[in-house]
C-alpha positions in Angstrom: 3.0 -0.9 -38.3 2.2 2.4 -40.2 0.5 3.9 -36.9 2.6 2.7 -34.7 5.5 5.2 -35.6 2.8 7.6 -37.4 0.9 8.3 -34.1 3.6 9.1 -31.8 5.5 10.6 -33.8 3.1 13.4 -34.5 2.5 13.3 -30.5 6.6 13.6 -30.0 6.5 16.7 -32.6 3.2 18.3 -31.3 4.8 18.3 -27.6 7.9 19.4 -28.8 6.7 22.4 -31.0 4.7 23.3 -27.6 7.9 23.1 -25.4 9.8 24.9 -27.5 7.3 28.1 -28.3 6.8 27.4 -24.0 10.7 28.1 -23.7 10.7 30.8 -25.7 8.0 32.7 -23.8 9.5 31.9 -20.5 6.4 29.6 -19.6 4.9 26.3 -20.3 1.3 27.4 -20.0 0.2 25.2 -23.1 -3.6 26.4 -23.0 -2.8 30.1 -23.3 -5.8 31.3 -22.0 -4.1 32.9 -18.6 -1.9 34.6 -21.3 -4.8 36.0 -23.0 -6.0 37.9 -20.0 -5.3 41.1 -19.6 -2.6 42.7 -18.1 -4.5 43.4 -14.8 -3.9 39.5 -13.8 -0.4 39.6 -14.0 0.2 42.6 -12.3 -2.5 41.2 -9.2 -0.6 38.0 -9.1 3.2 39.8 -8.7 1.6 41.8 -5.8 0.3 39.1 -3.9 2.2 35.7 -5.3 5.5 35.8 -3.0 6.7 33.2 -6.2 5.6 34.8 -9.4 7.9 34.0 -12.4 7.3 36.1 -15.5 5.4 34.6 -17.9 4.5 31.6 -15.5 7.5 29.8 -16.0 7.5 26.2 -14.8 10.2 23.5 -14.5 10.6 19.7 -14.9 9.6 18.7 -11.4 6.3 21.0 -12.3 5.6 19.3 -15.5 6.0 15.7 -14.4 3.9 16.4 -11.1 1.0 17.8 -13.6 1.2 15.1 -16.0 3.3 12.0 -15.1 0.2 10.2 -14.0 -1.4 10.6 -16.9 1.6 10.0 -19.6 1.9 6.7 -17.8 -1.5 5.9 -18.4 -1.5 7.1 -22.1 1.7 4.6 -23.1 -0.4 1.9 -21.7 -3.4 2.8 -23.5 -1.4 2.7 -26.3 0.0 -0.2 -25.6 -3.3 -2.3 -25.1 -5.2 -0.6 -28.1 -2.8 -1.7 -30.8 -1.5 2.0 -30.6 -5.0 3.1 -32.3 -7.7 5.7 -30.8 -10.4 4.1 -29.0 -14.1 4.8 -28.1 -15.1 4.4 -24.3 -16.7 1.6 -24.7 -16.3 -1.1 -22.2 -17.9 -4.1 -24.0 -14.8 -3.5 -26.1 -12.5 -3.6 -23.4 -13.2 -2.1 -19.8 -9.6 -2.0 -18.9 -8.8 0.3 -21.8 -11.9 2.0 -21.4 -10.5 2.8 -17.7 -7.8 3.7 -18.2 -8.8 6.4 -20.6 -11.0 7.4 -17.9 -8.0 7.7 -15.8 -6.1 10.1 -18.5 -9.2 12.7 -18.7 -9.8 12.9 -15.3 -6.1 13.3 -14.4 -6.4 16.6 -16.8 -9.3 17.7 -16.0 -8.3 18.0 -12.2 -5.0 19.8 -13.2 -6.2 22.0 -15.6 -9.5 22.6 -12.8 -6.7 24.0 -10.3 -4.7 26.0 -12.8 -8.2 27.5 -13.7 -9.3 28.1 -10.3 -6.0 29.6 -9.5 -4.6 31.6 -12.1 -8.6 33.2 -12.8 -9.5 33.2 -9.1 -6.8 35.8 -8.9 -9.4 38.3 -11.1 -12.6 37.6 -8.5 -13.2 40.8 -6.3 -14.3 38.0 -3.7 -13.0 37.6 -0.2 -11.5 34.2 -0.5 -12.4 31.9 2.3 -10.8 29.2 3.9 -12.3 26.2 2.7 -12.0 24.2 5.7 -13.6 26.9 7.9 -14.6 29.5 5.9 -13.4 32.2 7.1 -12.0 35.0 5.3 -8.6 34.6 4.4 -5.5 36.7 2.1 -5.3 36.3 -1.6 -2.9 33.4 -2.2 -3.4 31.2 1.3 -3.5 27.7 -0.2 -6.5 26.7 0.6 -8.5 29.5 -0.3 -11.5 29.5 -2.7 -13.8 31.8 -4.2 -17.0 30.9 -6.5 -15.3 32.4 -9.2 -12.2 30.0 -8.9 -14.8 27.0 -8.0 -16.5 27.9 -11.8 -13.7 28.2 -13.3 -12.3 24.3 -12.5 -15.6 23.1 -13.7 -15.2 24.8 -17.0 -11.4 23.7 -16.9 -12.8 20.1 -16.5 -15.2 20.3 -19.2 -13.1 21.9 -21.8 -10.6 18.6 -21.5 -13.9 16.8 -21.6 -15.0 18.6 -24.7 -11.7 18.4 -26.5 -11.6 14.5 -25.8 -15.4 14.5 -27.2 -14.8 16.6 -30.4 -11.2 15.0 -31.3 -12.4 11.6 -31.0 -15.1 12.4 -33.6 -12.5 12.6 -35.8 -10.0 10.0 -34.7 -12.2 6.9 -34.0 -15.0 5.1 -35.6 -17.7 4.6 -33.0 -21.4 2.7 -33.9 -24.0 5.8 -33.5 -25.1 4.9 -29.8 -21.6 4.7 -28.4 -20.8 7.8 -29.9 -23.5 9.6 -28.2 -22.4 8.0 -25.0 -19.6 10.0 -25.4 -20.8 13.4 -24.5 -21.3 12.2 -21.0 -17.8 12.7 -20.4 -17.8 16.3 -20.8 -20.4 16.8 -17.5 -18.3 14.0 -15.9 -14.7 15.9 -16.4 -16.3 18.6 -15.1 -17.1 17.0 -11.9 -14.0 15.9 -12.1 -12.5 19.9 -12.6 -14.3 20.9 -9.5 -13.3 17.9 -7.7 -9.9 18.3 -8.2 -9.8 21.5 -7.4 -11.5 21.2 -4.1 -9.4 18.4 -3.0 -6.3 20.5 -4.1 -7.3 23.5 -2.0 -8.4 20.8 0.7 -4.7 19.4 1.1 -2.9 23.1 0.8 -5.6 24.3 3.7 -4.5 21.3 5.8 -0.7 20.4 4.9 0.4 23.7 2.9 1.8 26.1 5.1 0.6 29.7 4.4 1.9 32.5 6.7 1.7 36.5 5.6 5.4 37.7 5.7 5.5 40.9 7.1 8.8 42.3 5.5 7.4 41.4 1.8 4.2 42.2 2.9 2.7 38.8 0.7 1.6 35.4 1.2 4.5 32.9 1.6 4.8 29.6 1.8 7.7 28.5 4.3 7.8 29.6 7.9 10.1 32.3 9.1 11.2 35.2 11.4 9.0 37.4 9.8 6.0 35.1 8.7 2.8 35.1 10.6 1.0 31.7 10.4 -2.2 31.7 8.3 -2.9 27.8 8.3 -1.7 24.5 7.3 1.7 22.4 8.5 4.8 22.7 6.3 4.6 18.8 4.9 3.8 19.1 1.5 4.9 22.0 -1.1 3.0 23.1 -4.6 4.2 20.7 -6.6 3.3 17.6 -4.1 -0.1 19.0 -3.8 -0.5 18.8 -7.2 0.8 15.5 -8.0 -1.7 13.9 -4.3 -4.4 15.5 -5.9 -4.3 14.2 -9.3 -3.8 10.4 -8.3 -7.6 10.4 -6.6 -9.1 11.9 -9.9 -7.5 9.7 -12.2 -8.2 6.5 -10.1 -12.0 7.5 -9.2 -12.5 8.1 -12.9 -11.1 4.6 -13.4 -13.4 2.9 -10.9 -16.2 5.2 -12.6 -15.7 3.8 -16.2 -15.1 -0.1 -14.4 -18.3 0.2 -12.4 -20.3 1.4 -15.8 -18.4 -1.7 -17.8 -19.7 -3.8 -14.4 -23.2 -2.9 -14.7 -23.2 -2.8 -18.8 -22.3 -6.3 -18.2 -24.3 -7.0 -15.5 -27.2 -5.7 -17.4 -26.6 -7.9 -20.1 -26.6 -11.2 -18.3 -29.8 -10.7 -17.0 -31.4 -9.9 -19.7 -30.2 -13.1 -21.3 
């Protein structure tokens, strides 16, 4: 009964300490690395992001599209493990084991396009168009650079990592499922890069991005002044970001299931 008001409870306060020190700041950029960069970043991204906020600031429909997925799956989580932390270990339980899946790789493709976005903005690289290539403005959804492709894979693995290193400390695992562990760090870094390609894929394709001729920046709604760049006004940031997400966290779930399957599978035959 202790840890079922202990654990969120320190969860409720953590979030809240966040959101408040967030408010303060004008910006809910939890990680703080983009506000560890120098001043150079911020003053690239107001000369070419027709939307800059100082300080990054987001708002509610931001936050939930970045992490409604995955709060859902958490309270489940919860809910199934007896509000305890869990290994990933599917002869456990593969449907908890899945779901946790599900969490990480929800993150990992969020942070992977905050990553490629926000430190993209520092490459010297031409970005590209990812669906042909061709040279394109800084700030055309859609647009990618190595750089920004690096950065979601280390994005993905640091969620990876922090899931790895906490856990040490949270759970009780037997020695070899605790090694087993560590494979999610190279899987959420897959799943950082994958994120962030389908991201740029859908703002390529469905994000309109026209160069607005009075501003002289990237916009992202069509106009008088607006040259077309690419992509049909359907979808807007924040739906981009929430369509993008819901692949990650579901392939990672049919990732862990399919292990748990074979695991299984494995262990049949050799009876």
């Amino acid at each position: 009964m202790e840890t079922v008001v202990i654990q969120p409870s320190i969860a409720v306060l953590i979030s809240l300490v966040i959101a408040i020190k967030a408010y303060k700041r004008k910006s809910l950029d939890v990680t703080g690395a983009v506000a560890g960069l120098p001043r150079l970043e911020k003053t690239r991204k107001r000369s070419i992001d027709a939307e800059f906020k100082e300080g990054g600031q987001r708002n509610w429909m931001q936050v939930l599209s970045n992490s409604g997925i995955a709060s859902v799956l958490a309270l489940a989580v919860w809910r199934l493990a007896g509000w305890e932390d869990k290994c990933l270990d599917g002869k456990e339980s593969a449907v908890i084991t899945s779901l946790i899946g599900g969490i990480i790789g929800h993150y990992s493709c969020c942070n992977g396009d905050t990553w490629s976005s926000e430190l993209g903005v520092l490459s010297d690289a031409q970005p590209r168009l990812i669906t042909t290539f061709k040279p394109v403005r800084r700030g055309t959804n859609g647009g990618v650079t190595l750089a920004g492709l690096l950065a979601a894979a280390a994005a993905g693995s640091v969620i990876g990592l922090a899931f790895v290193l906490i856990g040490f400390f949270t759970t009780k695992c037997v020695f070899d499922v605790a090694l087993k562990q560590l494979l999610v760090i190279p899987i959420a870094a897959l799943a950082g890069l994958c994120g962030s390609l389908i991201d740029s894929l859908l703002g390529a394709t469905l994000q309109f991005s026209g160069f607005c001729t009075v501003r002289n920046k990237v916009v992202g709604k069509p106009g008088p002044t607006v040259k077309k760049i690419s992509g049909l006004n359907i979808l807007d940031n924040n739906a981009v970001n929430l369509v993008s997400a819901e692949p990650e966290a579901s392939s990672d779930c049919g990732t862990q299931s399919y292990r748990d399957f074979r695991c299984r599978t494995t262990e049949i035959e050799d009876l």
